[in-house]
C-alpha positions as a LaTeX table, in Angstrom:
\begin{tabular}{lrrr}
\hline
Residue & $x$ (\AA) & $y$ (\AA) & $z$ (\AA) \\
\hline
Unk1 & 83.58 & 88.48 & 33.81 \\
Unk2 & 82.20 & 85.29 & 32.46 \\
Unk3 & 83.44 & 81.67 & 33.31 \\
Unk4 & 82.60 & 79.15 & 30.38 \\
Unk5 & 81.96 & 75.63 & 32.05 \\
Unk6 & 82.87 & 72.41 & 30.03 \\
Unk7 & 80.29 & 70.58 & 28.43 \\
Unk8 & 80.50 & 66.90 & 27.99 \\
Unk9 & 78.93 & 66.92 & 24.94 \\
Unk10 & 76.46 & 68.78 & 22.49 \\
Unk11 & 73.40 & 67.84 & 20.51 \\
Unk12 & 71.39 & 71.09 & 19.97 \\
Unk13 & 69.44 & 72.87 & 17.62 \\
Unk14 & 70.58 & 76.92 & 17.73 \\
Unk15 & 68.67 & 80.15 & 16.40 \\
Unk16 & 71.07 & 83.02 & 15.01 \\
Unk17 & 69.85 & 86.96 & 14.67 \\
Unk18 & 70.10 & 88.29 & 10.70 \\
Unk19 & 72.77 & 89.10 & 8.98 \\
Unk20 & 74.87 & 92.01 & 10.30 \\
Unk21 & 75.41 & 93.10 & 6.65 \\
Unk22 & 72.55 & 92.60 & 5.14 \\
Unk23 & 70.53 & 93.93 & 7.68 \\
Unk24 & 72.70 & 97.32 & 7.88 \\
Unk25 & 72.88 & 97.51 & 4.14 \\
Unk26 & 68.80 & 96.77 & 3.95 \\
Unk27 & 68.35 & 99.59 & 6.27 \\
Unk28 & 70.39 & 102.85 & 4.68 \\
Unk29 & 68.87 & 101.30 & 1.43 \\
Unk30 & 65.04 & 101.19 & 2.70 \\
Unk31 & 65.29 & 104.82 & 3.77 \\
Unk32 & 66.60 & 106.36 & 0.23 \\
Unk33 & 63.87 & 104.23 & $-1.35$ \\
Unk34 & 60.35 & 105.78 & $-2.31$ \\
Unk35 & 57.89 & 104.92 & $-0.18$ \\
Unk36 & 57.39 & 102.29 & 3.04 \\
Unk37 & 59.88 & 99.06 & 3.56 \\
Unk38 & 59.42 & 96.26 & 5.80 \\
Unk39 & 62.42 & 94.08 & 7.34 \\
Unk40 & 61.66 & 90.68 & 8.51 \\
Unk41 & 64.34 & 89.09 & 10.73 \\
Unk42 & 66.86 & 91.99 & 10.97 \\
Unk43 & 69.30 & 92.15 & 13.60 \\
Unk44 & 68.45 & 94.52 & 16.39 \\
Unk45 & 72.15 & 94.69 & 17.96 \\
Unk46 & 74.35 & 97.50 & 18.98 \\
Unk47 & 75.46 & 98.08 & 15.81 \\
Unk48 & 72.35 & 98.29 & 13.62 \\
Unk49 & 70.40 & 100.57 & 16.20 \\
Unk50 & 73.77 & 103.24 & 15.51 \\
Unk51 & 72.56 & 103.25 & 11.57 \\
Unk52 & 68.69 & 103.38 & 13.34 \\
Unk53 & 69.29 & 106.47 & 14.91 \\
Unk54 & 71.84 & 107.83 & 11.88 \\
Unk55 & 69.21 & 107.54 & 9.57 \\
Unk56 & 66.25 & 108.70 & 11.70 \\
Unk57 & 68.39 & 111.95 & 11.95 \\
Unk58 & 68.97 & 111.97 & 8.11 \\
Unk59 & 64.56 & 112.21 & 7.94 \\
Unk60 & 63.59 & 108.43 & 7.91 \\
Unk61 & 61.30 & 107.63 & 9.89 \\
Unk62 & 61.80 & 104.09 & 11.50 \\
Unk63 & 59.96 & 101.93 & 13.64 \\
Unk64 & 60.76 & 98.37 & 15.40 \\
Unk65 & 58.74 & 95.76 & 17.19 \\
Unk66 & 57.44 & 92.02 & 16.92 \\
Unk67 & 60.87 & 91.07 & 15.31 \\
Unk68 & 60.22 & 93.84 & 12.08 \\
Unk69 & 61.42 & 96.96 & 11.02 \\
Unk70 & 59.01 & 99.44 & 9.13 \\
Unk71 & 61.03 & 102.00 & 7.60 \\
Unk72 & 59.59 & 104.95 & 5.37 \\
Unk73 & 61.87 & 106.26 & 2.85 \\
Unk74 & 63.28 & 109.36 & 1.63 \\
Unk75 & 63.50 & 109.12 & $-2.15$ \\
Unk76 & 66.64 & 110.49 & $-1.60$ \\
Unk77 & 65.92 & 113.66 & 0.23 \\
Unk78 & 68.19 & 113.65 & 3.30 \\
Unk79 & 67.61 & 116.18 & 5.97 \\
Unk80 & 70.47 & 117.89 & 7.51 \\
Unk81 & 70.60 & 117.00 & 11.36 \\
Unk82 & 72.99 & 119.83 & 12.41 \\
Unk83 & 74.60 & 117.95 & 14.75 \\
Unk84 & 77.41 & 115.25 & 14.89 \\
Unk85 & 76.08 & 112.07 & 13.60 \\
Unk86 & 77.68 & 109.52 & 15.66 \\
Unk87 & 78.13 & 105.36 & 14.71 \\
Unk88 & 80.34 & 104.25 & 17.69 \\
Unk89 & 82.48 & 101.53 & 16.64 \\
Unk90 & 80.68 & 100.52 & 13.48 \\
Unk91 & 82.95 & 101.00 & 10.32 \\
Unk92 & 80.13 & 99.84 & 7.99 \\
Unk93 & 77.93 & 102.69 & 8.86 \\
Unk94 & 80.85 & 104.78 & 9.56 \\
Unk95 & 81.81 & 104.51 & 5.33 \\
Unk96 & 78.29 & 103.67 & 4.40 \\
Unk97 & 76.58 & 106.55 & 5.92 \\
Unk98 & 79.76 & 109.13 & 4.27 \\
Unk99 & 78.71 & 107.99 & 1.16 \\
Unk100 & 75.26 & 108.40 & 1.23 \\
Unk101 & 74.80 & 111.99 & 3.54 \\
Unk102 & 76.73 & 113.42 & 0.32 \\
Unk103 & 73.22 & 113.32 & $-1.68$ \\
Unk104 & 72.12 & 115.57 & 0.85 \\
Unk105 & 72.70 & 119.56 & 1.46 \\
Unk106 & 75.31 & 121.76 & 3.69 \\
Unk107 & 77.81 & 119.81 & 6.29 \\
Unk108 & 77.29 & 116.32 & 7.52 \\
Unk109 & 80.07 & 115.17 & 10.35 \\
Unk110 & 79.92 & 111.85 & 11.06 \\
Unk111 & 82.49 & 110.66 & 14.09 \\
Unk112 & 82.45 & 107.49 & 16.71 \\
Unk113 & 84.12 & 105.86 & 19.34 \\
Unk114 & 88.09 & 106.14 & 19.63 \\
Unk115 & 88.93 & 102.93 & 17.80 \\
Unk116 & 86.81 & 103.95 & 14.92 \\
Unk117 & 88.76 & 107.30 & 14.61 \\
Unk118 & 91.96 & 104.67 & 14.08 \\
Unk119 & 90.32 & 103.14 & 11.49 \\
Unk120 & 90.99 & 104.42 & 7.62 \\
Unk121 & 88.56 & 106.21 & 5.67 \\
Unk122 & 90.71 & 108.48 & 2.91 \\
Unk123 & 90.15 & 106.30 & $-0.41$ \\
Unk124 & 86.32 & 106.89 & 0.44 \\
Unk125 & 87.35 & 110.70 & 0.66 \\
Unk126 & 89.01 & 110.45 & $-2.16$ \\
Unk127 & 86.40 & 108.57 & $-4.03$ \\
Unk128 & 84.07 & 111.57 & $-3.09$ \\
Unk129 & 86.37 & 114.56 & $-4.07$ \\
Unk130 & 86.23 & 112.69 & $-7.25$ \\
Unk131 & 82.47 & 113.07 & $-7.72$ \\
Unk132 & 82.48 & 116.66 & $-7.22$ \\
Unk133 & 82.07 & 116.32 & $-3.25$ \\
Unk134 & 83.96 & 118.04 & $-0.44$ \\
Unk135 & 84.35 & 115.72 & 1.48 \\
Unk136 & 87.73 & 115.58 & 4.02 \\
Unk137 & 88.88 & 113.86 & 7.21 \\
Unk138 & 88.40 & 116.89 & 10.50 \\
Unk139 & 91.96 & 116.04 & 11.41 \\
Unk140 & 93.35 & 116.21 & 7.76 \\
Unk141 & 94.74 & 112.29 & 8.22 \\
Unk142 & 92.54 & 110.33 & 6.38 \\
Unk143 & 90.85 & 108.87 & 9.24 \\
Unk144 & 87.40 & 109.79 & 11.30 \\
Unk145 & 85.67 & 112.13 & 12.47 \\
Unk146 & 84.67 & 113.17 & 8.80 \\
Unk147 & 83.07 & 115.93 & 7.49 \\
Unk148 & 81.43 & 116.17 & 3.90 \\
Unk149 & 79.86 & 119.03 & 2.77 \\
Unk150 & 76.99 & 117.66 & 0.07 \\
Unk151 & 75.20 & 119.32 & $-2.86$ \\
Unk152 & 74.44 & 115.88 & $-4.48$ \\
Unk153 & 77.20 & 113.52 & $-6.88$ \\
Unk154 & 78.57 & 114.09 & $-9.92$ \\
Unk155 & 78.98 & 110.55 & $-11.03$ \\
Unk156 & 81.95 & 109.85 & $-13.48$ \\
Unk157 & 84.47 & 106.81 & $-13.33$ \\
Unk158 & 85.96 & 105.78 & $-9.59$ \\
Unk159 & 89.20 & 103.50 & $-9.23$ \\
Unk160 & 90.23 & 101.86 & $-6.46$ \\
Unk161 & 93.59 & 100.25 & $-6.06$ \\
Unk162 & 94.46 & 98.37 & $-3.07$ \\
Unk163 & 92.06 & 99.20 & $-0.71$ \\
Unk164 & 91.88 & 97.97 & 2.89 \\
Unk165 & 87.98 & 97.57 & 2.80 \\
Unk166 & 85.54 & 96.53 & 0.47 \\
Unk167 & 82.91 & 98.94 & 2.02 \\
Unk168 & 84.58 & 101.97 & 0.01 \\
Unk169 & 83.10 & 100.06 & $-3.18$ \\
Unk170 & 79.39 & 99.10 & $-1.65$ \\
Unk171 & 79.41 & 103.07 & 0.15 \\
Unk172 & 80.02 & 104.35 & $-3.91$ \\
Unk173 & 77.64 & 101.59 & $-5.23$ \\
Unk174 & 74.55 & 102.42 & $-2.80$ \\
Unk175 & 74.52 & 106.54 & $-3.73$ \\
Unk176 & 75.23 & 105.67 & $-7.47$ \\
Unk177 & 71.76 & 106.13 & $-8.59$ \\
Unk178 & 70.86 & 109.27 & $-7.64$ \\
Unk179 & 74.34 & 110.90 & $-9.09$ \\
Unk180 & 73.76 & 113.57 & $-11.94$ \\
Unk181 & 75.54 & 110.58 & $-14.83$ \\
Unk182 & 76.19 & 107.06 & $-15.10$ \\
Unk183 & 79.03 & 105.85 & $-12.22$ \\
Unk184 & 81.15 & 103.29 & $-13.18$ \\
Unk185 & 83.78 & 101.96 & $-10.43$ \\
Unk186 & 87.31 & 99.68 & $-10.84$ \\
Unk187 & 88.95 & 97.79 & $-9.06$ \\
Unk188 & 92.67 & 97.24 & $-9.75$ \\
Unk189 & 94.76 & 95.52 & $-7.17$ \\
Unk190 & 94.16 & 93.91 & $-3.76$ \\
Unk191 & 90.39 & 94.19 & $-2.28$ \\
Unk192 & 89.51 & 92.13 & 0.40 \\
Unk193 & 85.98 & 90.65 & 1.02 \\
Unk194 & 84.69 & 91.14 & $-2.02$ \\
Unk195 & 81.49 & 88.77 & $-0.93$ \\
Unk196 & 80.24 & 91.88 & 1.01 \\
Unk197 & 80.31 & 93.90 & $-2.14$ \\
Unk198 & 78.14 & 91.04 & $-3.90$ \\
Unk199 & 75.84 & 90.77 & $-1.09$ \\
Unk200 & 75.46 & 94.88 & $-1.67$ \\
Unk201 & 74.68 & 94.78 & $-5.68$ \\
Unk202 & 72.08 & 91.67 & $-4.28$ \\
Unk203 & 70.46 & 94.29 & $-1.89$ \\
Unk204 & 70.75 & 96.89 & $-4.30$ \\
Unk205 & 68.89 & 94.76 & $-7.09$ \\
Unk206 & 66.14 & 93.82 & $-4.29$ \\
Unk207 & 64.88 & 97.16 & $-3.93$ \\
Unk208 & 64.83 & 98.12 & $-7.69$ \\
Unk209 & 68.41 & 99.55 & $-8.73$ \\
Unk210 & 70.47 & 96.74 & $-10.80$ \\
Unk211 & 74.49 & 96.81 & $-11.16$ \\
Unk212 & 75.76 & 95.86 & $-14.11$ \\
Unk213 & 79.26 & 93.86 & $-14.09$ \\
Unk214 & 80.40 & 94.30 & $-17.22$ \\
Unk215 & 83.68 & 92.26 & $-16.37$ \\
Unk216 & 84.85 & 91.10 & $-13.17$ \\
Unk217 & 86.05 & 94.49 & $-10.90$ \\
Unk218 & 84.20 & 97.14 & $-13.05$ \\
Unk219 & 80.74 & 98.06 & $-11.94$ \\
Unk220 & 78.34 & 100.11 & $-14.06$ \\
Unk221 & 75.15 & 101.81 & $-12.10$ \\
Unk222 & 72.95 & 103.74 & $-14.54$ \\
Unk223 & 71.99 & 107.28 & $-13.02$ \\
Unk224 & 67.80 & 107.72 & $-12.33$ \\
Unk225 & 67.36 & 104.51 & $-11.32$ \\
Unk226 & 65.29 & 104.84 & $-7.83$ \\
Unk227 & 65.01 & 102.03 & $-4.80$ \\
Unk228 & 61.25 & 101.14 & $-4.29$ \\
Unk229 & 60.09 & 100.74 & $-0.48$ \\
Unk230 & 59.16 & 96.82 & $-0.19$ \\
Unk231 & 59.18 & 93.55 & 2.54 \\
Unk232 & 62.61 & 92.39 & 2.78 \\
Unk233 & 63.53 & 88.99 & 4.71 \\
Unk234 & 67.31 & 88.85 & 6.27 \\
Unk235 & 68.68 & 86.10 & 6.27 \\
Unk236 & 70.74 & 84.62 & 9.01 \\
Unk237 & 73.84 & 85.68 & 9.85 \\
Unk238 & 76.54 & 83.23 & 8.83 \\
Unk239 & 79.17 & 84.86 & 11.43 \\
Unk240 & 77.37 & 84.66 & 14.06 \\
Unk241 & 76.26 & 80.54 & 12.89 \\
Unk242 & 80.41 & 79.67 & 12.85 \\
Unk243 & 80.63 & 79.85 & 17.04 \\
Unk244 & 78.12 & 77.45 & 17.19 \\
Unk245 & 79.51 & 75.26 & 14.06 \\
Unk246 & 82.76 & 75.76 & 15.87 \\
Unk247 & 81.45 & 74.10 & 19.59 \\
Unk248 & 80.53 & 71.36 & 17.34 \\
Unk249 & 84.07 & 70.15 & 16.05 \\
Unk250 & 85.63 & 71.04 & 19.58 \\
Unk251 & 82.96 & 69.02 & 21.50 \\
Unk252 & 82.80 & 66.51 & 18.33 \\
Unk253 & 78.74 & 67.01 & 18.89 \\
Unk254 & 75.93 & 68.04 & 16.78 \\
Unk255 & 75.05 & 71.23 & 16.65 \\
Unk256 & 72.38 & 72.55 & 13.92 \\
Unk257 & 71.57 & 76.42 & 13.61 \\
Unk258 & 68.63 & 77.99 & 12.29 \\
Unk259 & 67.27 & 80.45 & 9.76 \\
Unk260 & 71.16 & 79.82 & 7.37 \\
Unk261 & 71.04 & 80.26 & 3.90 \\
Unk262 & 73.37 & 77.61 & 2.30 \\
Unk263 & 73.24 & 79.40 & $-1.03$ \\
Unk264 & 73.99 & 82.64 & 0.51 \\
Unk265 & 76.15 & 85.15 & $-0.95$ \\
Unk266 & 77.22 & 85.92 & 2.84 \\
Unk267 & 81.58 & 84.67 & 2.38 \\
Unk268 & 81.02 & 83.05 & 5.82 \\
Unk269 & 79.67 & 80.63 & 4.95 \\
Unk270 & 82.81 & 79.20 & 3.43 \\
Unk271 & 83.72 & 78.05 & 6.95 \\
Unk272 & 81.66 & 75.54 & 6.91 \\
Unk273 & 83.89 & 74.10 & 3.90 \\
Unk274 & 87.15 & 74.72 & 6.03 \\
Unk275 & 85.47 & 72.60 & 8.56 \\
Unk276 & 84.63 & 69.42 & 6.34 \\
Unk277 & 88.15 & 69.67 & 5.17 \\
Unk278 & 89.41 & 69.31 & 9.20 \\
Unk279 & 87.06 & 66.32 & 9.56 \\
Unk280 & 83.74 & 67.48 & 10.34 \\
Unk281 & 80.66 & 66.18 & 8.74 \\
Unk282 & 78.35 & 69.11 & 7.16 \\
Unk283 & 74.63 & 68.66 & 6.21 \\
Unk284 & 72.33 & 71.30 & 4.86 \\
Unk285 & 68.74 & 72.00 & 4.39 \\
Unk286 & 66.59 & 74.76 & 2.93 \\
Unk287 & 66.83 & 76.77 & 5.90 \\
Unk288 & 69.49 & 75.11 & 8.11 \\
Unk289 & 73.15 & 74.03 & 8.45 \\
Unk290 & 74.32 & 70.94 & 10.83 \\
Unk291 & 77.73 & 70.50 & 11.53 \\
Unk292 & 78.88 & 67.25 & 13.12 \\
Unk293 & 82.52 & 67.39 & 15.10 \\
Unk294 & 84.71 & 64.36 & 14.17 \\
Unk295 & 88.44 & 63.81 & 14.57 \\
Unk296 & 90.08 & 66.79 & 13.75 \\
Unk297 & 92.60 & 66.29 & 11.19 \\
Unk298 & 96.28 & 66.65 & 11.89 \\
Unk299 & 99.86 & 67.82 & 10.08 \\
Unk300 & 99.41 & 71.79 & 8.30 \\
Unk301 & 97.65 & 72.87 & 6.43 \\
Unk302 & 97.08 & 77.23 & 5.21 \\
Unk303 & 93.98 & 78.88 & 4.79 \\
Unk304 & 93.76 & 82.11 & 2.73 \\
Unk305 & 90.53 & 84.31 & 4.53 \\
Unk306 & 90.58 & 87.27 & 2.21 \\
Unk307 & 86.87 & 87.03 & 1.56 \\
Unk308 & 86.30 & 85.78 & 5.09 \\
Unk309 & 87.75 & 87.88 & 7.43 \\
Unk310 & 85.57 & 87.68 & 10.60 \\
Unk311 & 86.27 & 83.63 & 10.25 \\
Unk312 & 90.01 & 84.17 & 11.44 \\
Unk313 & 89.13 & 84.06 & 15.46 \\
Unk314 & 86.93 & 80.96 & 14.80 \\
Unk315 & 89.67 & 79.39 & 13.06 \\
Unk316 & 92.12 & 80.34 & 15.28 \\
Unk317 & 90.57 & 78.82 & 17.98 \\
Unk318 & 89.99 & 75.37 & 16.08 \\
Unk319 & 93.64 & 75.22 & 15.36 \\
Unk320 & 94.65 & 76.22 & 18.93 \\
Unk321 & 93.49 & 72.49 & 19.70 \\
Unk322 & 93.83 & 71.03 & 16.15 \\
Unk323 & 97.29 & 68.91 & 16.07 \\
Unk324 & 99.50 & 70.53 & 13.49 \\
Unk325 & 100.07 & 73.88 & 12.49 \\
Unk326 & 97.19 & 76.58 & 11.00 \\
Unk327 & 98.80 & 79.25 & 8.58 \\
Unk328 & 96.15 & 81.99 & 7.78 \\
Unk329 & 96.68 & 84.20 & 5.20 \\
Unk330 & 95.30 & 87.72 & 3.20 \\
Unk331 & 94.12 & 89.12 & 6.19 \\
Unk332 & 96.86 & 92.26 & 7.16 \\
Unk333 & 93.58 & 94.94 & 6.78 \\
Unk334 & 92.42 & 92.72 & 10.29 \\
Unk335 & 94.69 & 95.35 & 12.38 \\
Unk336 & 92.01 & 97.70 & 11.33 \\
Unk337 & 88.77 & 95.99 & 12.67 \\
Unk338 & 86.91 & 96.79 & 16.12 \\
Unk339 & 90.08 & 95.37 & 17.30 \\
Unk340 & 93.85 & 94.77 & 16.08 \\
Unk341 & 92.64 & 91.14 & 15.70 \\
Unk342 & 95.96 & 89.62 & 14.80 \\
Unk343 & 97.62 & 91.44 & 17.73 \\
Unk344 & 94.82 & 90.53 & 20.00 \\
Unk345 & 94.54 & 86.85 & 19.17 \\
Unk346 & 98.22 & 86.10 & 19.42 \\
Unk347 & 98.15 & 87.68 & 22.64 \\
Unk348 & 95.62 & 85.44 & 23.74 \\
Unk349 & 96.52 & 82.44 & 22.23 \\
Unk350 & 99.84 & 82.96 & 23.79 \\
Unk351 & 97.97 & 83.22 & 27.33 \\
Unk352 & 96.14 & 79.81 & 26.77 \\
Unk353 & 99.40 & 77.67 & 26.15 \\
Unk354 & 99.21 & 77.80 & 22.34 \\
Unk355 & 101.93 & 79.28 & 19.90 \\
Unk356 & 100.92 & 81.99 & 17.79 \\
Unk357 & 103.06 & 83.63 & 15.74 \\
Unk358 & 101.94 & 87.18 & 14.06 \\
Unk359 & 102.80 & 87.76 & 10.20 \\
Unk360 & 102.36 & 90.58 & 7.73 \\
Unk361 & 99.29 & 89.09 & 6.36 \\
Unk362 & 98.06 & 86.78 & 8.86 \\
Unk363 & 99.22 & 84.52 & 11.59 \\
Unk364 & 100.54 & 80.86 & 12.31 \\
Unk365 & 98.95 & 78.81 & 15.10 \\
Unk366 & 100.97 & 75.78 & 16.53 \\
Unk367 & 97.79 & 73.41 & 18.19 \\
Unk368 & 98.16 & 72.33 & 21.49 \\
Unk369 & 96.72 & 71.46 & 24.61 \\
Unk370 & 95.04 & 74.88 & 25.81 \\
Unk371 & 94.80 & 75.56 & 29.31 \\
Unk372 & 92.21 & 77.89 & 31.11 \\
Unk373 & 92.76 & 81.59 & 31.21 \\
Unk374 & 90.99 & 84.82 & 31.37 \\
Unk375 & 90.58 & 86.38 & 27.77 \\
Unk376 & 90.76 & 90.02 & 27.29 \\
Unk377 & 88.21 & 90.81 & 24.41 \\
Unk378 & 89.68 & 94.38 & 23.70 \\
Unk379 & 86.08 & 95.32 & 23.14 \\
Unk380 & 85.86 & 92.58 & 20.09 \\
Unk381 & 82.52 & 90.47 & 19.60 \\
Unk382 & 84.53 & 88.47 & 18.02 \\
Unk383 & 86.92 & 87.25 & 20.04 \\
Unk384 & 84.85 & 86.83 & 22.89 \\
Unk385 & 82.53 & 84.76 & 21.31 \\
Unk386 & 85.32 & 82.44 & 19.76 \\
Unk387 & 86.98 & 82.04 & 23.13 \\
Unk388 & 83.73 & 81.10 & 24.60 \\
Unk389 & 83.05 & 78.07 & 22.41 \\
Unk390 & 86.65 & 76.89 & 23.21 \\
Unk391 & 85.23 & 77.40 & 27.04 \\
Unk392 & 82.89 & 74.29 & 25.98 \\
Unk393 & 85.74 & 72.22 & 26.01 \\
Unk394 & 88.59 & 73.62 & 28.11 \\
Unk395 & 88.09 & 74.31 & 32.18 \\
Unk396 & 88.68 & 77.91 & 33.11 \\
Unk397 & 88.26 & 79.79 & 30.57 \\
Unk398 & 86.69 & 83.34 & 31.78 \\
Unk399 & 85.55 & 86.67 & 29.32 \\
Unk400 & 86.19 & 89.88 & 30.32 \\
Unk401 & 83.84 & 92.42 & 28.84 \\
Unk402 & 81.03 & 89.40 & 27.88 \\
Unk403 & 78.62 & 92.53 & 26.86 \\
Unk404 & 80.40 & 93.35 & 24.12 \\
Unk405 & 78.78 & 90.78 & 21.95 \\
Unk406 & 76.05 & 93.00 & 21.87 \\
Unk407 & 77.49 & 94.78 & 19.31 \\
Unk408 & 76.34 & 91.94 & 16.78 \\
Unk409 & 74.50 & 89.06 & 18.95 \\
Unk410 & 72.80 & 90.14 & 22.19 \\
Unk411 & 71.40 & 87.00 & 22.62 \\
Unk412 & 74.69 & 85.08 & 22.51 \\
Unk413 & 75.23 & 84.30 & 25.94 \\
Unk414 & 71.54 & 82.84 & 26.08 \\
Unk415 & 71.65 & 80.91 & 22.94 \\
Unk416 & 74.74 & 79.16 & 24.33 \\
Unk417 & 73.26 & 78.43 & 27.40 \\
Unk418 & 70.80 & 75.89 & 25.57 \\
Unk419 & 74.19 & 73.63 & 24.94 \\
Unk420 & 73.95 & 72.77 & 28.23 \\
Unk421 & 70.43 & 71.15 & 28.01 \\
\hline
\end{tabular}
């Protein structure tokens, strides 16, 4: 249990680890690639040393220290482990990793943690069957464990229609090369966080293999195209920035982070623009994004997060104490994250004072005047770390489970520590 103290003010200058996503994506990618990769500035969390040890067991060998990653690459040529691969609660190498241990030979079974068996995997399945792969859920119900049994892709034509997770399309895009023809995937309906898939065809293109959009929601990759080993710098992780962004507007301080992008392709970094529309001031550099807290603007106003999901428990917590009412919207496919988030933050909201009132596809927040109380994380990074900025400015606010920010920020706890001077 951690109790946040109140801070009368902050005027700091913040470091964040790299991207989560570009970091896991930059990894699976290094080791299909032909010959040696260096990562500069990756994220060594929970999460990233699952796909580590995945991929190790799939015949990369990979090696960390001084802040790098040297990874030597397959080509392509998977080994089979013969043994469960297993990505605890990490959905992105959970439907990642499916995708790509189908270019190898014989049965792969990939499984994690509880809550990742509730979480959906069956139009990445189905995706699969479609390219000439056996590839089926162990229980039958479209969820984990999973068990494909690879001889390589066919390639062919892949639709998918109103997916809960754009990680089905960037699993599909990242084996595309080595499939026996051309792939070409659609995208009809509702797909959320369709930044991520961006920020995969970006990777992609890094190390040597180039997407073509021919129109917006049909991808073309070319078969024989091959991902070249090279030095790749992550970026800073724009989730992990928004706490920090966010004990700026509650504390109306200064608070600049580190090592951000502002042209990023990361959909985070939208936030920032939520926040100069609630009265903060925002000023960017080459390498670095201030945020200055003013008076929070009051009356409603909505806030569709589709392409921002992990940005709903920041915001959340800015409109517990923002007068008027926050609607957020396009986020139902939030139930199936590390926790149910919507579930969770009403719950918690709820336990602070604050209205919070759970809807198909999102939630409405009435602001108020939180009060102190002990947060249940349910496990969630996320909501731990958003409660604990709001900890900056109310008394008594304590997080249970404070490790499990590990999962995407280890140093968290430390980084928030230099707020206090």
């Amino acid at each position: 249990m951690k109790e946040i103290k109140p801070i009368k003010g902050v005027d700091t200058t913040v470091s964040v680890p790299g991207s989560k996503s570009y970091t896991q994506r930059a990894l699976i990618i290094a080791a299909l690639a032909e010959g040696r990769s260096v990562l500069q500035n990756p994220l060594i969390a929970e999460d990233t040393g699952y796909v580590i040890e995945a991929l190790r067991s799939l015949g990369s060998d990979i090696a960390t220290g001084d802040g790098n990653m040297v990874i030597s690459g397959t080509s392509g040529h998977l080994k089979n482990p013969g043994k469960e691969i297993y990505v605890g609660n990490n959905g992105t190498a959970m439907r990642l990793l499916t995708g790509v241990v189908a270019l190898g030979t014989g049965p792969f079974t990939l499984t994690g943690s509880p809550r990742l068996c509730q979480r959906p995997i069956k139009p990445l399945l189905d995706a699969l069957t479609s390219m000439g792969v056996d590839a089926r859920s162990k229980g039958n119900n479209g969820y984990p464990p999973v068990v494909v049994h690879a001889n390589g892709l066919r390639g062919g034509t892949i639709t998918f229609t109103d997916i809960e997770s754009s990680q089905y399309i960037s699993a599909m895009l990242i084996c595309a090369p080595f499939a026996e023809s051309n792939t070409v995937i659609e995208l009809q309906g509702t797909v959320p966080s369709l930044p991520y898939v961006n920020m995969t065809v970006d990777a992609m293109k890094a190390f040597g293999v180039k997407v073509i959009t021919e129109r917006p929601f049909r991808y073309v990759v070319k078969s024989g195209q091959q991902y070249k080993g090279k030095s790749y710098s992550i970026e800073g992780d724009c989730s992990s920035a928004s706490y920090f962004f966010l004990a700026a507007a509650l504390c109306k301080g200064r608070m600049r982070v580190q090592h951000i992008n502002p042209k990023t392709l990361q959909g985070d970094i939208g936030f920032v623009t939520i926040m100069e529309r609630l009265g903060c001031t925002v000023m960017k550099g080459k390498d670095w994004i201030e945020v200055v807290g003013g008076q929070l603007a009051s009356g409603a106003y909505t806030f569709d997060l589709g392409n921002m999901p992990d940005m709903v428990p920041t915001l959340a917590v800015l409109g517990a104490v923002r007068p008027g009412r926050t609607t957020i919207t396009n986020v139902p496919h939030l139930r199936i994250k590390e926790s149910n988030r919507l579930a969770a933050l009403a719950t918690e909201l709820h336990k602070i004072g604050v209205r919070a009132e759970e809807k198909d596809d999102g939630f409405v927040i009435e602001g108020a005047n939180p009060h102190g109380a002990e947060i249940e994380t349910y496990n969630d990074h996320r909501i731990a770390m958003s409660f604990a900025a709001l900890g900056l400015l109310i008394p008594g606010i304590r997080i249970q489970n404070e490790g499990c920010v590990d999962k995407s920020f280890p140093g968290f706890w430390g980084e928030l520590k230099k707020l206090y001077g």
